[in-house]
N, C-alpha and C positions, 0 to 999 in steps of 0.2 A: 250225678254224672261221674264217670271215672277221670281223675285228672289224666288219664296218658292209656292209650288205645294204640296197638301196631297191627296192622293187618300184611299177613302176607312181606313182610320185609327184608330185604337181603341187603345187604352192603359189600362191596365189593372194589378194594384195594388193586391198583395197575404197580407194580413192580416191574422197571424197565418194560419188555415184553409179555410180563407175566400175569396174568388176574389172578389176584388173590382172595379168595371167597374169607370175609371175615364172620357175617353173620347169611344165614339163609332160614329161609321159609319161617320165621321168628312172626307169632301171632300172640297176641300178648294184652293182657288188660292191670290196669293199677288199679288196685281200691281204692278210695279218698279215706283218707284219716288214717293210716296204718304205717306203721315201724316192715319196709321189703324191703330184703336184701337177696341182690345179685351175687350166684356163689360160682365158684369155677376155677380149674387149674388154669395157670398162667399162658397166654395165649388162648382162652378159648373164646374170647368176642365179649369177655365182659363190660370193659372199660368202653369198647366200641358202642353195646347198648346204649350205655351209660350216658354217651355224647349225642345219642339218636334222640334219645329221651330227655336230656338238657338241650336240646335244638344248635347241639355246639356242629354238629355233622347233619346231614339228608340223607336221606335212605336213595340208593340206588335203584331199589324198586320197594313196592308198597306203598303204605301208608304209615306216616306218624302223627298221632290226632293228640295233640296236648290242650288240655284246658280247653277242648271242644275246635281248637285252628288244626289244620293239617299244615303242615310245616310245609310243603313241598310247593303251596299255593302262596305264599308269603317272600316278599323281596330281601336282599340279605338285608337290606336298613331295618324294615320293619320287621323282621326276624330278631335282629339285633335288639331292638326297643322290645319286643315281646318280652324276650329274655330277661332283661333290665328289671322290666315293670312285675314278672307274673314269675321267676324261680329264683330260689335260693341256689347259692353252691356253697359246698366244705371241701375243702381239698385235704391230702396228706401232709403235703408241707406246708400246709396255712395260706400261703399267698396272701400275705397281708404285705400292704405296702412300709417298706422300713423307715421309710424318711413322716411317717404320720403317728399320732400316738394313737392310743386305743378308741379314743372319742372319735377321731376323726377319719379312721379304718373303717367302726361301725358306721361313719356319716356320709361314706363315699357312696352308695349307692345312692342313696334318696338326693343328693346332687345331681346324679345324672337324670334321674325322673321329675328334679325343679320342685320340690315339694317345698314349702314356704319357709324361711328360717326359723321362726318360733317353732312349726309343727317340728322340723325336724331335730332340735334339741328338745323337746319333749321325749320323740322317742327313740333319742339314741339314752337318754338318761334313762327313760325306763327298760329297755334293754340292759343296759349296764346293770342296774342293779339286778336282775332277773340272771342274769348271767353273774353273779357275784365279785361282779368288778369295779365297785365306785370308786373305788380308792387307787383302783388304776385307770383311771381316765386319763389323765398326760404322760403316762409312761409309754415309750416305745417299743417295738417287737421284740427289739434287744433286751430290753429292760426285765422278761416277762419269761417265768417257763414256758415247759411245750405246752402243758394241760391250761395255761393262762391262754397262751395263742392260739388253739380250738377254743374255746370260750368266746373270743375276739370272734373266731371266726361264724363259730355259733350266731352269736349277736348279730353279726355281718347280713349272712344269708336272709335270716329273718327279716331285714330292717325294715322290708320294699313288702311285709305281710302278704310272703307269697304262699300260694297254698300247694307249691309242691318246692323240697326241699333236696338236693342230690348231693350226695357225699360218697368220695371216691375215697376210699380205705382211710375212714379219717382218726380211727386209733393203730394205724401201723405206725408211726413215730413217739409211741406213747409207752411205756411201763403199762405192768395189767392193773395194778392200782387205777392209775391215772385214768388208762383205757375205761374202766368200770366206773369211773367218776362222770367222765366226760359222757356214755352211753347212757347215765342216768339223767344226765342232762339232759340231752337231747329228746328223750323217753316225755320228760315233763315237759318241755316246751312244745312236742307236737302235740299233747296232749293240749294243753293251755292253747295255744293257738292254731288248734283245729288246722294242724298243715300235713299231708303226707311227707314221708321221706323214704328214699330209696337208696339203699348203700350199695354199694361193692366193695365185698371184705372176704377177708381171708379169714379170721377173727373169729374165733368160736363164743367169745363174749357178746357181738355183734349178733351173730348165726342166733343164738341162741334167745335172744331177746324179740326178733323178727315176730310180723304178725304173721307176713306169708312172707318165703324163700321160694327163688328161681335159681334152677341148677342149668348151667350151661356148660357144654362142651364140643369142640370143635365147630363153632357158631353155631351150633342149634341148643333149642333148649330143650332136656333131657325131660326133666320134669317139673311141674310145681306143689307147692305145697301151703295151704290155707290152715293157720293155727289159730287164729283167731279170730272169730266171727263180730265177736261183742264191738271192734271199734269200728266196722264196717254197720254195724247196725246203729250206732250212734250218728256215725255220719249221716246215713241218710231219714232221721228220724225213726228206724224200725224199731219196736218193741218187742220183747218178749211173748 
Protein backbone atom coordinates (compact mmCIF):
# COMPACT_ATOMS: atom_id res chain seq x y z
CA UNK A 1 0.00 0.00 0.00
CA UNK A 2 1.16 3.50 -0.72
CA UNK A 3 1.83 5.44 2.55
CA UNK A 4 0.04 8.81 1.11
CA UNK A 5 -2.63 8.88 -1.92
CA UNK A 6 -4.32 12.61 -2.85
CA UNK A 7 -6.94 12.47 -5.23
CA UNK A 8 -8.41 15.38 -6.91
CA UNK A 9 -7.15 18.04 -4.10
CA UNK A 10 -7.03 21.82 -3.95
CA UNK A 11 -6.41 23.94 -0.95
CA UNK A 12 -7.54 27.16 -0.96
CA UNK A 13 -6.33 30.12 1.29
CA UNK A 14 -9.26 33.32 2.18
CA UNK A 15 -7.13 36.60 2.27
CA UNK A 16 -9.58 39.22 3.56
CA UNK A 17 -12.05 39.08 0.69
CA UNK A 18 -9.80 37.20 -1.53
CA UNK A 19 -9.44 33.11 -2.32
CA UNK A 20 -6.25 32.34 -2.75
CA UNK A 21 -5.80 29.09 -4.76
CA UNK A 22 -2.60 27.49 -3.11
CA UNK A 23 -2.80 24.12 -4.55
CA UNK A 24 -5.47 22.77 -7.33
CA UNK A 25 -6.47 19.54 -9.00
CA UNK A 26 -3.02 17.79 -7.17
CA UNK A 27 -3.49 13.78 -7.63
CA UNK A 28 -0.76 12.29 -6.28
CA UNK A 29 0.59 8.91 -5.01
CA UNK A 30 3.83 8.05 -2.62
CA UNK A 31 5.73 5.02 -2.88
CA UNK A 32 6.61 3.26 0.42
CA UNK A 33 10.31 2.93 1.15
CA UNK A 34 11.62 5.78 -1.11
CA UNK A 35 13.95 8.98 -0.73
CA UNK A 36 10.74 12.10 -2.62
CA UNK A 37 11.24 15.20 -2.82
CA UNK A 38 8.97 18.06 -3.54
CA UNK A 39 10.67 20.66 -5.92
CA UNK A 40 9.37 24.17 -6.88
CA UNK A 41 10.14 28.05 -6.93
CA UNK A 42 9.12 29.68 -3.81
CA UNK A 43 5.40 30.21 -3.69
CA UNK A 44 4.36 27.44 -5.77
CA UNK A 45 2.25 25.17 -2.99
CA UNK A 46 5.08 23.27 -1.95
CA UNK A 47 5.35 23.65 1.69
CA UNK A 48 1.34 23.66 1.38
CA UNK A 49 1.62 19.89 0.01
CA UNK A 50 3.94 19.19 2.53
CA UNK A 51 1.40 20.11 5.61
CA UNK A 52 -1.68 18.11 3.51
CA UNK A 53 0.51 15.20 3.51
CA UNK A 54 1.86 15.69 7.43
CA UNK A 55 -2.09 15.96 8.17
CA UNK A 56 -0.80 19.53 9.71
CA UNK A 57 -3.63 21.25 7.15
CA UNK A 58 -7.07 19.45 5.29
CA UNK A 59 -7.58 19.71 1.83
CA UNK A 60 -10.45 22.03 0.84
CA UNK A 61 -11.54 19.62 -1.55
CA UNK A 62 -10.39 16.07 -2.41
CA UNK A 63 -9.01 13.57 -0.67
CA UNK A 64 -5.95 12.86 1.50
CA UNK A 65 -5.52 8.99 2.24
CA UNK A 66 -2.36 8.56 4.59
CA UNK A 67 -1.40 5.20 5.89
CA UNK A 68 -4.64 4.00 4.41
CA UNK A 69 -7.05 7.00 6.83
CA UNK A 70 -8.35 9.83 4.73
CA UNK A 71 -7.76 12.76 6.96
CA UNK A 72 -10.81 14.67 6.14
CA UNK A 73 -12.97 11.67 8.01
CA UNK A 74 -10.84 12.02 11.42
CA UNK A 75 -11.55 14.53 14.39
CA UNK A 76 -8.86 17.27 15.08
CA UNK A 77 -7.98 14.96 18.49
CA UNK A 78 -7.66 11.96 16.72
CA UNK A 79 -5.94 13.49 13.75
CA UNK A 80 -3.64 14.92 16.25
CA UNK A 81 -2.94 11.24 17.96
CA UNK A 82 -2.61 9.93 14.36
CA UNK A 83 0.14 12.28 13.84
CA UNK A 84 1.92 11.60 17.15
CA UNK A 85 1.62 7.75 16.61
CA UNK A 86 2.30 7.15 12.71
CA UNK A 87 4.77 10.44 11.20
CA UNK A 88 8.04 11.67 11.72
CA UNK A 89 8.85 15.46 10.98
CA UNK A 90 12.50 17.27 10.37
CA UNK A 91 12.17 20.87 10.12
CA UNK A 92 14.88 23.57 8.98
CA UNK A 93 15.37 25.01 11.99
CA UNK A 94 15.38 21.88 14.23
CA UNK A 95 12.50 22.66 16.45
CA UNK A 96 14.08 20.85 19.21
CA UNK A 97 13.03 22.02 22.43
CA UNK A 98 15.94 24.18 24.26
CA UNK A 99 15.45 23.86 27.73
CA UNK A 100 15.85 19.59 27.08
CA UNK A 101 19.15 17.79 26.20
CA UNK A 102 19.37 15.48 23.43
CA UNK A 103 18.13 12.29 25.27
CA UNK A 104 15.20 13.89 26.21
CA UNK A 105 14.42 15.86 22.69
CA UNK A 106 14.65 12.36 21.19
CA UNK A 107 12.21 10.94 24.30
CA UNK A 108 9.57 13.66 23.74
CA UNK A 109 7.49 11.93 21.36
CA UNK A 110 7.22 8.39 22.83
CA UNK A 111 5.90 10.35 26.06
CA UNK A 112 3.01 11.54 24.32
CA UNK A 113 2.24 7.97 22.86
CA UNK A 114 2.76 6.63 26.95
CA UNK A 115 5.27 3.98 25.81
CA UNK A 116 6.60 2.33 29.06
CA UNK A 117 9.90 3.82 30.53
CA UNK A 118 12.18 0.91 30.06
CA UNK A 119 10.94 0.56 26.30
CA UNK A 120 11.43 4.07 25.79
CA UNK A 121 15.13 4.44 27.08
CA UNK A 122 16.05 1.43 25.13
CA UNK A 123 15.09 3.30 22.14
CA UNK A 124 16.07 6.68 22.52
CA UNK A 125 19.64 4.93 23.33
CA UNK A 126 19.64 3.10 20.40
CA UNK A 127 18.65 5.90 18.16
CA UNK A 128 21.37 7.89 19.80
CA UNK A 129 23.90 5.77 18.87
CA UNK A 130 22.58 5.23 15.18
CA UNK A 131 22.55 8.70 14.83
CA UNK A 132 26.26 9.00 16.31
CA UNK A 133 25.36 10.87 19.31
CA UNK A 134 26.18 8.91 22.59
CA UNK A 135 28.34 11.08 23.86
CA UNK A 136 25.88 13.75 23.51
CA UNK A 137 23.01 12.68 25.25
CA UNK A 138 22.85 15.56 28.13
CA UNK A 139 24.12 18.15 26.10
CA UNK A 140 21.55 20.90 25.07
CA UNK A 141 20.61 22.40 21.60
CA UNK A 142 22.94 25.18 22.63
CA UNK A 143 25.64 22.95 23.39
CA UNK A 144 25.56 21.22 19.70
CA UNK A 145 26.25 22.40 16.05
CA UNK A 146 23.66 22.69 13.24
CA UNK A 147 24.57 19.08 11.67
CA UNK A 148 24.45 17.82 15.69
CA UNK A 149 20.85 19.36 15.85
CA UNK A 150 19.46 17.55 12.53
CA UNK A 151 20.86 14.40 13.90
CA UNK A 152 18.71 15.30 17.28
CA UNK A 153 16.23 15.91 14.88
CA UNK A 154 16.76 12.79 12.74
CA UNK A 155 16.58 10.62 15.98
CA UNK A 156 13.37 12.71 16.94
CA UNK A 157 11.16 11.85 13.91
CA UNK A 158 12.06 8.23 13.91
CA UNK A 159 11.50 7.60 17.63
CA UNK A 160 7.43 6.79 17.29
CA UNK A 161 9.01 4.06 14.13
CA UNK A 162 6.78 5.77 11.79
CA UNK A 163 6.77 4.61 8.45
CA UNK A 164 6.39 7.98 6.61
CA UNK A 165 9.04 10.61 7.55
CA UNK A 166 8.51 14.75 6.24
CA UNK A 167 11.29 17.10 6.08
CA UNK A 168 10.76 20.64 5.09
CA UNK A 169 14.17 21.99 3.64
CA UNK A 170 16.19 20.20 6.31
CA UNK A 171 19.85 21.06 4.92
CA UNK A 172 18.87 24.73 4.08
CA UNK A 173 20.69 25.86 7.57
CA UNK A 174 23.56 23.57 6.79
CA UNK A 175 27.07 24.05 4.84
CA UNK A 176 27.28 21.51 1.70
CA UNK A 177 29.58 19.42 3.70
CA UNK A 178 27.40 19.15 6.60
CA UNK A 179 24.35 19.20 4.10
CA UNK A 180 26.05 15.85 2.33
CA UNK A 181 26.62 14.33 5.90
CA UNK A 182 23.27 14.77 7.18
CA UNK A 183 21.51 13.41 3.50
CA UNK A 184 23.62 10.27 4.07
CA UNK A 185 22.20 9.91 7.09
CA UNK A 186 19.05 10.02 6.45
CA UNK A 187 19.55 7.89 3.11
CA UNK A 188 20.70 4.85 5.78
CA UNK A 189 18.09 5.19 8.27
CA UNK A 190 15.25 4.96 5.76
CA UNK A 191 16.90 2.47 4.46
CA UNK A 192 17.49 0.47 7.97
CA UNK A 193 14.11 1.32 9.06
CA UNK A 194 12.01 0.61 5.99
CA UNK A 195 10.26 4.39 6.43
CA UNK A 196 9.46 6.59 3.42
CA UNK A 197 10.57 10.22 3.51
CA UNK A 198 9.42 13.20 1.64
CA UNK A 199 11.34 16.48 1.35
CA UNK A 200 10.89 19.85 0.28
CA UNK A 201 14.23 21.24 -0.89
CA UNK A 202 15.70 23.50 -2.92
CA UNK A 203 18.95 21.67 -2.60
CA UNK A 204 20.48 20.06 -5.43
CA UNK A 205 22.20 17.49 -2.94
CA UNK A 206 18.66 16.66 -1.71
CA UNK A 207 17.15 16.82 -5.63
CA UNK A 208 19.76 14.54 -6.60
CA UNK A 209 19.76 11.69 -4.34
CA UNK A 210 15.66 11.52 -4.66
CA UNK A 211 14.03 8.20 -5.70
CA UNK A 212 11.15 9.94 -7.32
CA UNK A 213 10.95 14.09 -7.68
CA UNK A 214 7.62 16.26 -7.93
CA UNK A 215 7.87 19.39 -9.69
CA UNK A 216 5.28 21.86 -8.66
CA UNK A 217 4.47 25.31 -9.87
CA UNK A 218 1.80 27.63 -9.31
CA UNK A 219 -0.04 24.75 -7.11
CA UNK A 220 -0.23 22.25 -9.72
CA UNK A 221 2.09 19.72 -10.32
CA UNK A 222 4.04 20.11 -13.53
CA UNK A 223 5.49 16.79 -13.61
CA UNK A 224 6.80 13.72 -11.96
CA UNK A 225 9.64 11.66 -12.12
CA UNK A 226 10.45 7.78 -10.94
CA UNK A 227 14.28 7.16 -10.77
CA UNK A 228 14.31 4.47 -8.81
CA UNK A 229 12.34 1.44 -9.04
CA UNK A 230 14.67 -1.04 -6.96
CA UNK A 231 13.33 0.42 -3.45
CA UNK A 232 9.81 0.29 -4.41
CA UNK A 233 10.18 -3.26 -5.38
CA UNK A 234 11.87 -4.04 -2.02
CA UNK A 235 9.04 -2.64 -0.42
CA UNK A 236 6.58 -4.46 -1.58
CA UNK A 237 8.39 -7.90 -1.82
CA UNK A 238 8.71 -7.66 -5.85
CA UNK A 239 11.69 -9.34 -7.51
CA UNK A 240 13.56 -9.22 -10.28
Amino acid sequence: MNPVVLKNVAKIYQLDAVAVPALTDINLEIRPNCFTVISGPSGSGKTTLLNLIGCIDRPDQGQVIVAGRDINSMSDDALSDFRARHLGFIFQNFNLLPVLSTYENIEYPLLLTKMPASERRQRVLALLEAVGLSDRAQNRPGQLSGGQRQRVAIARALATSPKLVLADEPTANLDSQTGAAIIALMRKMQREHQVSFVFSSHDPQVQAEADDAIFIRDGRITHTEQRNLSNAAVATGATA
